[in-house]
C-alpha positions in Angstrom: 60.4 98.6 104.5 57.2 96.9 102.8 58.0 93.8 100.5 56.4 93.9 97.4 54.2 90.5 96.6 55.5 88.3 93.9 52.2 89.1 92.2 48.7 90.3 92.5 45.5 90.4 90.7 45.0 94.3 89.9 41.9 95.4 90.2 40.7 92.9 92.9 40.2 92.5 96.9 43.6 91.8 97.4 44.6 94.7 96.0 42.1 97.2 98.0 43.6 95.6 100.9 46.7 96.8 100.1 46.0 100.0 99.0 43.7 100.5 102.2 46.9 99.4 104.7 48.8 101.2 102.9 46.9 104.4 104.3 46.9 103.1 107.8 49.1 100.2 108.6 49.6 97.8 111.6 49.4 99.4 114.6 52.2 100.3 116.5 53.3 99.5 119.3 51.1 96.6 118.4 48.2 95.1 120.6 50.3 92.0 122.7 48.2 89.3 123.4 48.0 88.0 127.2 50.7 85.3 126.3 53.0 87.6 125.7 54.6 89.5 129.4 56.2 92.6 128.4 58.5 94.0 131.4 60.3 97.3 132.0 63.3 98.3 134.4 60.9 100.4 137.0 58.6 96.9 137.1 61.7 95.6 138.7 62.2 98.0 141.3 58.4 98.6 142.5 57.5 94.5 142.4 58.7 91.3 143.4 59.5 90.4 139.6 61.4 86.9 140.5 58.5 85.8 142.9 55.5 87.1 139.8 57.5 85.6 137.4 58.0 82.2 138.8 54.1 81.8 139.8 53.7 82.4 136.7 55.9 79.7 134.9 55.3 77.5 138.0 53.1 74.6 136.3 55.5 74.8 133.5 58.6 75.0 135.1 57.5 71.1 136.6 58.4 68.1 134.0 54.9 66.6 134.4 52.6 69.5 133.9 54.9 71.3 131.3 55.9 68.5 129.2 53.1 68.3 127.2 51.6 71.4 127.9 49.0 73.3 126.0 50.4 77.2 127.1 53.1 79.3 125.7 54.6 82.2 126.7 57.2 84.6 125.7 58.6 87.0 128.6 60.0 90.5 126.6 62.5 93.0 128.8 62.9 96.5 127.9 66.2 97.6 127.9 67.8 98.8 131.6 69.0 96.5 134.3 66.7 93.9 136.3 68.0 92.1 139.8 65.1 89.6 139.0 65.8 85.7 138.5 64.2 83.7 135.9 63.6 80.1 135.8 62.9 79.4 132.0 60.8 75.6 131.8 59.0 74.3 128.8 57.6 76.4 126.0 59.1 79.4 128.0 61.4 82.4 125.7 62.7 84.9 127.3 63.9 88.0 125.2 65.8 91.2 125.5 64.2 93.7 123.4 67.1 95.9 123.1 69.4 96.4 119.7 72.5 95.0 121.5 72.7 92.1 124.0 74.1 94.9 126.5 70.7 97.1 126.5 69.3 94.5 128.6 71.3 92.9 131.9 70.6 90.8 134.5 72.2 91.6 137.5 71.3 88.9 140.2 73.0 85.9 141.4 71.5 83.7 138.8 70.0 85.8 136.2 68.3 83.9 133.2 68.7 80.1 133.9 67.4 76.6 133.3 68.3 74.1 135.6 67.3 70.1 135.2 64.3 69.3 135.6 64.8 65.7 136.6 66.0 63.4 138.9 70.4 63.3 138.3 71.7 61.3 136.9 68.5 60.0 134.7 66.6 62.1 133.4 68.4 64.8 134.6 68.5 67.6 131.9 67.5 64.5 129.3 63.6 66.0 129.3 64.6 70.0 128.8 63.0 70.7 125.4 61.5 73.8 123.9 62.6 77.2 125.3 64.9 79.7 124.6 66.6 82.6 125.5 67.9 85.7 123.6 69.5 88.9 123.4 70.4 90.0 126.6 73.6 90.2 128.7 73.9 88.1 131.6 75.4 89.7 134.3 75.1 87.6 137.3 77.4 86.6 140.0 77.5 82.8 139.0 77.3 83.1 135.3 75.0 81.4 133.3 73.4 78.1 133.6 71.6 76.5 130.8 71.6 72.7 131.1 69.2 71.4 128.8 68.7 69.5 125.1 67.5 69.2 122.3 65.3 72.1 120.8 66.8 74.9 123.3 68.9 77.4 122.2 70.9 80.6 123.3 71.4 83.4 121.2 72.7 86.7 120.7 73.5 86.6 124.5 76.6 88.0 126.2 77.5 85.8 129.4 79.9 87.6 131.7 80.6 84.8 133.9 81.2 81.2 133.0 78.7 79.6 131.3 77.7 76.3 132.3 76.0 74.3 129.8 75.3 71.1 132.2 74.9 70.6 135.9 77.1 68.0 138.0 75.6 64.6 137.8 72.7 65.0 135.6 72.6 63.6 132.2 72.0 66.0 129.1 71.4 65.5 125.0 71.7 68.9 124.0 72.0 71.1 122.3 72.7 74.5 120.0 74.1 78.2 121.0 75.2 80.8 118.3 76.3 84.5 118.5 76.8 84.4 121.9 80.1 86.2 124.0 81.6 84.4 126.7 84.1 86.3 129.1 84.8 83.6 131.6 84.6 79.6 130.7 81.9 77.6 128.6 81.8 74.3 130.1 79.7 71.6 128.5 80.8 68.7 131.5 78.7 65.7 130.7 76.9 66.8 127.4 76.6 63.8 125.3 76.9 66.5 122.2 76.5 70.1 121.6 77.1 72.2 118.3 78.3 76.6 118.8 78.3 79.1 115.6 79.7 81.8 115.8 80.5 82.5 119.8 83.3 83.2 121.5 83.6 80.4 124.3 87.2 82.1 125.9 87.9 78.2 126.6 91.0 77.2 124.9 91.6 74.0 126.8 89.9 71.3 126.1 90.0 69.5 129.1 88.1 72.4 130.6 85.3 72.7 127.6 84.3 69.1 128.2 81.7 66.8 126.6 81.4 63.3 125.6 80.8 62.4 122.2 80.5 64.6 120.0 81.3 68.9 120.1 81.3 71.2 116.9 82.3 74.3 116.9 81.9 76.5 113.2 83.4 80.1 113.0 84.0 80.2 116.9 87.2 81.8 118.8 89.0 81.2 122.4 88.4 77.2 121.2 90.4 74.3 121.7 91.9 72.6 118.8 90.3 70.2 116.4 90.4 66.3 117.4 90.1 63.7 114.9 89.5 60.5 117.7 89.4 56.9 116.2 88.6 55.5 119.1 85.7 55.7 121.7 87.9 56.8 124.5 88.1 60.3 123.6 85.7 63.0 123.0 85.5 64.5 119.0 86.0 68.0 118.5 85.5 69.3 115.0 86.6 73.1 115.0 85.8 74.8 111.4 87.4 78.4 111.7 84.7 80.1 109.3 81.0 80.1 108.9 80.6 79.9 105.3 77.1 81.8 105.0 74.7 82.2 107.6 72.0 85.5 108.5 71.2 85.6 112.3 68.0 85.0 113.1 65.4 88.2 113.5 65.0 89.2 116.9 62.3 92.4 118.6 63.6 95.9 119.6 61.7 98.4 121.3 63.0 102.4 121.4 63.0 105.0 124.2 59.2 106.2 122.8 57.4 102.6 122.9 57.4 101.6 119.3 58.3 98.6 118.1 60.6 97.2 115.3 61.9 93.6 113.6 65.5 93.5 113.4 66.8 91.3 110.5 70.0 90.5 110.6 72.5 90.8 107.3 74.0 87.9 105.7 77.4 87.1 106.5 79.7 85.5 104.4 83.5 83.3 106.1 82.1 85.1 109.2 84.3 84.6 112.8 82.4 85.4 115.9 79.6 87.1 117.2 77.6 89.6 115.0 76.8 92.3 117.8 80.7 92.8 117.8 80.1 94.8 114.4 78.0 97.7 113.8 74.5 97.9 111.9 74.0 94.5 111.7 70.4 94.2 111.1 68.1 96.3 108.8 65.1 97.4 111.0 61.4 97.3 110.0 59.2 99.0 111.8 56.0 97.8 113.1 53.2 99.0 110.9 55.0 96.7 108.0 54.6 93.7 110.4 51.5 91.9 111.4 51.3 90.6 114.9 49.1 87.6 114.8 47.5 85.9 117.4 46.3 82.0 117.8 43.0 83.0 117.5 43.0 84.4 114.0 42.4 82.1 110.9 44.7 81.3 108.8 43.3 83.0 105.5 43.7 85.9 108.0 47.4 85.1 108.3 47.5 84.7 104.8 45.6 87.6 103.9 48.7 89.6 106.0 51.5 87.6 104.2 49.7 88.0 100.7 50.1 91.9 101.0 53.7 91.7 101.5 53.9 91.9 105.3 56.2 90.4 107.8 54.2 88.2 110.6 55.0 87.4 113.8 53.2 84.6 115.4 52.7 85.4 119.3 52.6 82.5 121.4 49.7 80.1 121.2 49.1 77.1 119.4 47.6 78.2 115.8 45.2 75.2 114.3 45.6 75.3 110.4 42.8 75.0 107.7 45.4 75.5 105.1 49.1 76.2 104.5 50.8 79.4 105.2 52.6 80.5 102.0 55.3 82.8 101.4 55.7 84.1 98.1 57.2 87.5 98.8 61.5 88.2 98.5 62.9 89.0 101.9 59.6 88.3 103.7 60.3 87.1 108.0 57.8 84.7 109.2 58.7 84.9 113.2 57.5 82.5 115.5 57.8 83.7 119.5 56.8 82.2 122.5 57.5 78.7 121.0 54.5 79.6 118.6 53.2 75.8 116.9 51.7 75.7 113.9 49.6 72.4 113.5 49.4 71.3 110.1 46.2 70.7 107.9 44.5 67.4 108.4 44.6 66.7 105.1 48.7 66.4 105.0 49.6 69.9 103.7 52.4 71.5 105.2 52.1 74.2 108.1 54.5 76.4 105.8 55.1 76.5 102.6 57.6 78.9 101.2 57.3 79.4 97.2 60.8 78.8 95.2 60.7 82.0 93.2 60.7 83.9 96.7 64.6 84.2 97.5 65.6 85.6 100.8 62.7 84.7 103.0 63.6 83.9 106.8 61.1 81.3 108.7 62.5 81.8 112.0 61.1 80.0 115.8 58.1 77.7 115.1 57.1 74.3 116.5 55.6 72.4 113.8 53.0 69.9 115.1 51.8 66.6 112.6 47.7 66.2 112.2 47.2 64.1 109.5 45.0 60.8 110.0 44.1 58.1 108.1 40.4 59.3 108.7 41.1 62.3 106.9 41.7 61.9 102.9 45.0 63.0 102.1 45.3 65.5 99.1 48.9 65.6 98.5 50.9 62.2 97.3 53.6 63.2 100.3 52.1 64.8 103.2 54.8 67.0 105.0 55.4 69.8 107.6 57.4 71.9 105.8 57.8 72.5 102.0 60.4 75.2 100.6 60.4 75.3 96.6 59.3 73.2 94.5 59.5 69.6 92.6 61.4 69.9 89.3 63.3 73.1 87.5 61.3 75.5 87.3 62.5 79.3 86.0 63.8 81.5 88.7 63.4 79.3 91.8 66.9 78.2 91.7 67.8 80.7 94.9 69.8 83.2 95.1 73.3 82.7 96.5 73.5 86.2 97.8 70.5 85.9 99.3 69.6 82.5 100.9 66.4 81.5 102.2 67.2 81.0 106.2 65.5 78.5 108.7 66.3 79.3 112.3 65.1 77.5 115.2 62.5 75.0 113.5 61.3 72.5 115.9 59.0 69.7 113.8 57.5 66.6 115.8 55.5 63.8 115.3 53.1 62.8 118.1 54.5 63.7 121.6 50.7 65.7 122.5 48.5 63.6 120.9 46.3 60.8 122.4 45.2 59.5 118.8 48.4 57.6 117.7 47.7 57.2 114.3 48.6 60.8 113.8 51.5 61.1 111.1 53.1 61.8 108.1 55.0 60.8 105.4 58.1 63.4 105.2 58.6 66.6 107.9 60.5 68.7 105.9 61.4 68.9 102.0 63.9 70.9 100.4 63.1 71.2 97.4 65.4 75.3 96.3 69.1 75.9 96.2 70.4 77.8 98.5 68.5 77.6 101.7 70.4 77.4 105.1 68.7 75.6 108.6 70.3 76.9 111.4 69.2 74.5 114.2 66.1 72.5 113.3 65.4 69.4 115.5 63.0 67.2 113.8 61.5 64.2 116.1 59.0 61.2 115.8 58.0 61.3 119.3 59.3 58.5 121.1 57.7 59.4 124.5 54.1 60.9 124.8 51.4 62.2 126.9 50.4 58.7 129.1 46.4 58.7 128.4 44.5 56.6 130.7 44.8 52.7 129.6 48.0 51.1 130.9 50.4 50.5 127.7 51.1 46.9 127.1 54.5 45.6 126.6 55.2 44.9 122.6 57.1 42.0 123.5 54.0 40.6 125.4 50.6 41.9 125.6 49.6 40.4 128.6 52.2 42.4 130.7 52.7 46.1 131.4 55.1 48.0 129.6 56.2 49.7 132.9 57.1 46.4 134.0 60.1 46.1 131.7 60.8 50.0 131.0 60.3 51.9 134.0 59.9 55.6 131.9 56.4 53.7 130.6 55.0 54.9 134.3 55.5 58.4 133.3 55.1 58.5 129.4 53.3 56.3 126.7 56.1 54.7 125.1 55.7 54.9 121.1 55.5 51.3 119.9 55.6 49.9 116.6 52.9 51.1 114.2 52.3 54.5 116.5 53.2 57.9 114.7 53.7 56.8 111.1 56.9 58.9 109.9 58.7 57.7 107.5 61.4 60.3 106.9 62.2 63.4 108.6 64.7 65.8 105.8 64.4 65.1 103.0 66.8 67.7 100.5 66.8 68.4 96.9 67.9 71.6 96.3 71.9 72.2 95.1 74.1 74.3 98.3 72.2 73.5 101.1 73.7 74.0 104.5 72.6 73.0 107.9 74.3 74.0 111.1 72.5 71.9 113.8 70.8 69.0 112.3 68.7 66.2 115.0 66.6 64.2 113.2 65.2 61.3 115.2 63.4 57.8 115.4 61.7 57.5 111.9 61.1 54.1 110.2 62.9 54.8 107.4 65.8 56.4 106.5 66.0 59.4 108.7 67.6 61.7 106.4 67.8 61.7 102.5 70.2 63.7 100.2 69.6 63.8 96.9 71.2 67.7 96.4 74.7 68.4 95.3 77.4 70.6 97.6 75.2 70.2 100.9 76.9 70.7 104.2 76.0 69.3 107.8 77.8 70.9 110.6 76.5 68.1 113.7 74.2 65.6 113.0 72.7 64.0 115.9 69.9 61.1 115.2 68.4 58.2 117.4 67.2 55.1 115.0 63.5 54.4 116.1 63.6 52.2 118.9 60.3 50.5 118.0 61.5 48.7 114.6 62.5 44.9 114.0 64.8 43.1 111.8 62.1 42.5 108.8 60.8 46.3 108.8 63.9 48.5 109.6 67.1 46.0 109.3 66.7 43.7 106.1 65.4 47.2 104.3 68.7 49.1 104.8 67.4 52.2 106.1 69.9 54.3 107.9 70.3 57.6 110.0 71.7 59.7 107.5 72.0 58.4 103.5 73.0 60.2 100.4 72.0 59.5 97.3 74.3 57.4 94.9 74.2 60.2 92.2 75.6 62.9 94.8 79.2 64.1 93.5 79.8 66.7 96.5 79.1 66.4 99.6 80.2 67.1 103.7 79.2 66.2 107.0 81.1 66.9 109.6 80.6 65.8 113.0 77.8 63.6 112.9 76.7 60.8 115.1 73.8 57.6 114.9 72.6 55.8 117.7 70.6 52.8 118.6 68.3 52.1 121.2 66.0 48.5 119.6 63.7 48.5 122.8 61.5 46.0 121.8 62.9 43.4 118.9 66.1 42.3 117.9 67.3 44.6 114.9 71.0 44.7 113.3 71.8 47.7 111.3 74.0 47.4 108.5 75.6 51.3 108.4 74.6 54.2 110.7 75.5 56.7 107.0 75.3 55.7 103.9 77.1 56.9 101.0 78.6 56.8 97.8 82.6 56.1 97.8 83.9 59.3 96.1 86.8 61.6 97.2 84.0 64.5 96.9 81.2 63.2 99.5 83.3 63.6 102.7 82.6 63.0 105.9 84.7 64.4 109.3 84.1 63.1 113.3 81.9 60.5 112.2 80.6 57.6 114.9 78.2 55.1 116.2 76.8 54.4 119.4 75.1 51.8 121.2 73.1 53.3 123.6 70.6 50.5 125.3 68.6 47.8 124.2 69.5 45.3 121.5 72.3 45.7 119.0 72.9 47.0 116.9 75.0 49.2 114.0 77.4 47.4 111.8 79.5 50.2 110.2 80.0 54.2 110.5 79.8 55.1 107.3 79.0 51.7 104.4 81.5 48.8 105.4 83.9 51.4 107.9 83.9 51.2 111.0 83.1 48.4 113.4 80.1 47.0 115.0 78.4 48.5 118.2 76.6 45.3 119.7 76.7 46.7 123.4 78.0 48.3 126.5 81.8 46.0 125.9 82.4 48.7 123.0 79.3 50.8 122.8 80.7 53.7 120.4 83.0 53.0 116.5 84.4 56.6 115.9 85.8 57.0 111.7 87.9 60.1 111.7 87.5 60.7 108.1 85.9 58.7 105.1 88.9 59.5 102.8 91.5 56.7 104.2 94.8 57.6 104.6 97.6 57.0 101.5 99.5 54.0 101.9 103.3 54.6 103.0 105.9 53.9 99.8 109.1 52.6 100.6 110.5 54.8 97.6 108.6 57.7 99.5 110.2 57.0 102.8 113.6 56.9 101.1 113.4 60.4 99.9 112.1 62.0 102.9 114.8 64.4 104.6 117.8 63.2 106.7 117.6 64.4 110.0 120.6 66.7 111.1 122.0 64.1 113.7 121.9 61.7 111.6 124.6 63.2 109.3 126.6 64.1 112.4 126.6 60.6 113.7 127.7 59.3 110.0 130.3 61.4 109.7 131.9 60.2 113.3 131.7 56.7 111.6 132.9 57.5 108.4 136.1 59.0 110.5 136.7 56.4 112.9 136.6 54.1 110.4 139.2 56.0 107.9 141.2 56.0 111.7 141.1 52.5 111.4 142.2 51.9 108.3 144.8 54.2 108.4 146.5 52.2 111.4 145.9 49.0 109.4 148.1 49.8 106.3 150.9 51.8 108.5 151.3 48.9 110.9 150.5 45.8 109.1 151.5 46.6 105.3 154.0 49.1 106.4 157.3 46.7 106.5 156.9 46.1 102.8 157.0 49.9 102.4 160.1 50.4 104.4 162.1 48.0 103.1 161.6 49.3 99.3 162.1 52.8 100.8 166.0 51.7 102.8 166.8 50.0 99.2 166.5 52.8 96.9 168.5 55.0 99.3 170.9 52.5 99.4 171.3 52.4 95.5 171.2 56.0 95.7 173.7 56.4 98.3 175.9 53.5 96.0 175.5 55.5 93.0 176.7 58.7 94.7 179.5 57.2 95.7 180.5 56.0 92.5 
């Protein structure tokens, strides 16, 4: 199904180009770069496929070569059965190309897993970033294990097992899954937070679900029931029965002759569970209407493709761009696999920019990577990451409410690779349409980065090592104040914008901004910078999460800001900020204290109370709307509880007993003798 550009310049190159692809198309199946391992049942039988596979993700299956690395890959199964074992480390996806999870299974004793990668307790699974695995149906005789964080999610995967979402002893921050069918347990164990959408878990006790802090579940089943906590002893659990709109994110098939299509998944409206439990779920695209790029193309290639109404997938590779990539055509896929990472243009454009007349548009698996420098002149007033829509109204780029423009799986970050540490930029990602949905998008000012080869020195004194008061320095450069200039990371205009999965972390300003009316957050998890002082961060007011006071409607539920002050003293006066209306709610709402100085003030403006330290590291508000206060009228007319009646009515008889006895025996001479007299006069006059 070609989309049709918004509009082109008839007669012109662009539209030979078209007229010219139109005769012959992409190819198809399409030529895979060698980042890209494509793997078929009889591979399995005639080689050692687990041995292969893990010399092959050895360097980044290890913390300190992977980390940071410069290599991507994306692993792709043909549908049939594989007794193979795969370790999945850093910029590692592993995907089932069959229309159903069930076309592809793993039958060994692990199967697809990802283990910690550190030391337990710390770092345990606290490093696992960027990989993913989906659509394929675990099969293997001890479930599934995916202990990891942030930027790492499971998809369109059917576990038969338990699935185990942590491993004994070793910390984790994670983390996201969605359409996923669990048959035995989920456990999450020590997972500090974790949001599922649309799974079923088949783990109605909560005991046995676990977590810490902070667990979300939106149009899930086999779940525990919702807890509204106001304290720090007890882990939140917001449970939201329906997804109110959300498209899956597009996924590869292959068929029985070797030819290639992109499934895109429909839109789903108050949807329960997993997709793949309904039929003809996705619309499929052949192919020759995609264009399969590679790292090494340029981007007015890329843009060339997208210009003539194509759907591109972005293998794996790290793509360097001279300018933005634009999407201007309805219904148009931009796929990322392989943890594909755009790096944006020096000059503080965006790495994608999608245009608000074009409704429907997916942007689906990317790393986004900052470049801009202060050596390079900027030539936008806001440099960004990420632009959808545009500033002001402007005719027909409201969105579409049937037809929402869908993020999935958007990983943006500032610094982390990069030895220059005046890399930055202003905002990572800007809303700017109605109507757009993010479906996990973790958006991070790197606080940790590649080492380099001077020893840091400590902020607090230049004359000593960092390492000598922060251990991680040894292994990491530890971003100090003035490194990575970010000052926001989401930034949303646009009216009805939902998010399901939101980390945004460690920028010097406030973190997220919300000027658009009827938004919804399903988990929010954000780390204040740890880098900032009183005078820059504190006396300013910035927050994790504010909404603008204008803002009429609006909901977060499950949502949680920490601090972590390394360096300076810095008191916070609100984790969210907000303005005091019955229509801007907020649900499982908290603060935490997690090292350093203190500290956070408030939850949410002046609720909640102050997390200073370890004595009482986490203020939980259970809702922003405060309850009613109790009326004494109110109390009078509630309902009178059956055994209270019964027990009045024993009184009331004792006591009319009592009284009874009182007048027979104490007033009851007086009423004899008037009683003997008359019948004596009686008696006198019937004698007479």
């Amino acid at each position: 199904m070609l989309m049709q550009p918004a509009s082109f310049g008839f007669p012109g190159v662009l539209g030979l180009l078209l007229l010219l692809w139109r005769g012959l198309g992409e190819p198809n199946p399409p030529e895979w770069p060698e980042t890209v391992y494509i793997y078929g049942p009889e591979d399995a039988s005639e080689r050692n496929l687990t041995a292969e596979i893990a010399e092959l993700l050895r360097e980044l299956n290890n913390v300190s070569t992977g980390h940071y690395s410069s290599e991507r890959k994306a692993l792709l199964f043909k549908p049939g059965s594989y007794d193979v074992e795969v370790e999945v480390g850093y910029y590692v996806q592993v995907l089932g190309l069959g229309r159903h999870p069930k076309d592809v299974s793993f039958t060994s004793r692990r199967g697809v897993f990802s283990p910690p990668m550190g030391e337990s307790p710390d770092p345990g699974s606290l490093d696992n970033f960027w990989r993913s695995a989906e659509n394929f149906h675990q099969a293997s005789s001890e479930g599934m294990l995916w202990a990891v964080s942030q930027a790492c999610p499971l998809r369109r995967v059917h576990v038969d097992r338990n699935l185990s979402l942590f491993a004994p002893k070793a910390w984790a921050s994670g983390g996201f899954l969605a359409d996923v069918q669990v048959d035995g347990y989920t456990r999450l164990g020590g997972q500090q937070q974790w949001i599922m959408r649309n799974a079923n878990i088949s783990t109605p006790s909560a005991s046995i679900l676990g977590g810490q802090w902070n667990i979300v579940l939106v149009g899930c089943t086999g779940t525990p029931p919702e807890t509204l906590p106001s304290n720090g002893a007890h882990v939140a659990l917001t449970n939201v029965a329906l997804t109110p709109t959300v498209a899956e994110k597009p996924f590869i098939s292959v068929d029985s002759a070797g030819l290639f299509s992109l499934e895109i998944p429909i839109f789903r409206v108050l949807s329960v569970g997993p997709s793949f439990a309904e039929q003809e779920m996705t619309s499929s695209v052949p192919f020759s209407e995609v264009y399969l790029a590679r790292s090494s193309d340029l981007t007015s290639l890329i843009q060339a493709k997208l210009d003539l109404g194509l759907h591109v997938v972005l293998s794996p590779g790290i793509y360097n761009l001279t300018a933005p990539l634009t999407l201007s055509t309805a219904d148009q896929v931009l796929l990322g696999i392989g943890m594909a990472t755009l790096v944006a243009p020096k000059d503080g454009r965006p790495c994608v920019y999608v245009k608000g007349s074009a409704t429907g548009v997916r942007v689906a698996g990317l790393m986004l990577q900052a470049a801009a420098s202060p050596s390079v002149l900027k030539v936008v007033p806001v440099s960004t990451l990420l632009q959808w829509g545009e500033p002001g109204a402007v005719s027909g780029d409201g969105g579409d409410p049937t037809k929402p423009g869908v993020l999935s799986d958007i990983f943006a970050r500032v610094g982390g690779p990069d030895v220059d540490r005046s890399i930055g930029v202003d905002v990572v990602l800007r809303i700017y349409s109605n109507y757009v949905v993010g479906d996990n998008l973790w958006i991070w000012r790197a606080d940790h980065a590649f080492v380099g080869q001077d020893t840091q020195p400590d902020p607090q004194n230049s004359l000593l090592p960092m390492s000598g008061r922060v251990p991680k320095a040894s292994e990491y450069y530890l971003t100090a104040a003035g490194d990575y200039p970010a000052k926001t990371g989401l930034e949303v205009f646009g009216d009805f914008v939902t998010i399901y999965g939101l980390a945004v972390e460690h920028f010097i300003e406030d973190n997220t901004i919300w000027h658009g009316e009827a938004g919804r957050v399903y988990f929010y998890q954000n780390e204040l910078p740890y880098d900032v002082d009183q005078e820059t961060f504190g006396d300013k007011g910035y927050s994790g999460y504010r909404v603008s006071p204008t803002v009429q409607r609006h909901e977060a539920q499950g949502a949680g800001v920490y601090s972590y002050f390394r360096d300076f003293q810095c008191l916070v006066p609100s984790g969210f900020v907000a303005p005091s209306t019955d229509g801007v709610r907020f649900t499982n709402v908290f603060t935490r204290f997690l090292n350093g100085k203190p500290g956070i003030e408030h939850v949410l403006n002046d609720q909640g109370t102050p997390v200073l330290g370890f004595a009482d590291p986490l203020s939980r508000l259970p809702s922003s709307i405060p309850s009613p206060p109790k009326s004494p009228r109110a109390h009078h007319r509630r309902g009178i509880p059956l055994w209270t009646v019964f027990l009045v009515g024993i009184v009331c008889a004792a006591l009319g007993w009592l009284a009874s006895m009182f007048f027979f025996r104490v007033l009851g001479k007086g009423a004899r003798s008037y009683d003997t007299a008359t019948s004596d006069c009686e008696s006198d006059a019937s004698k007479s």
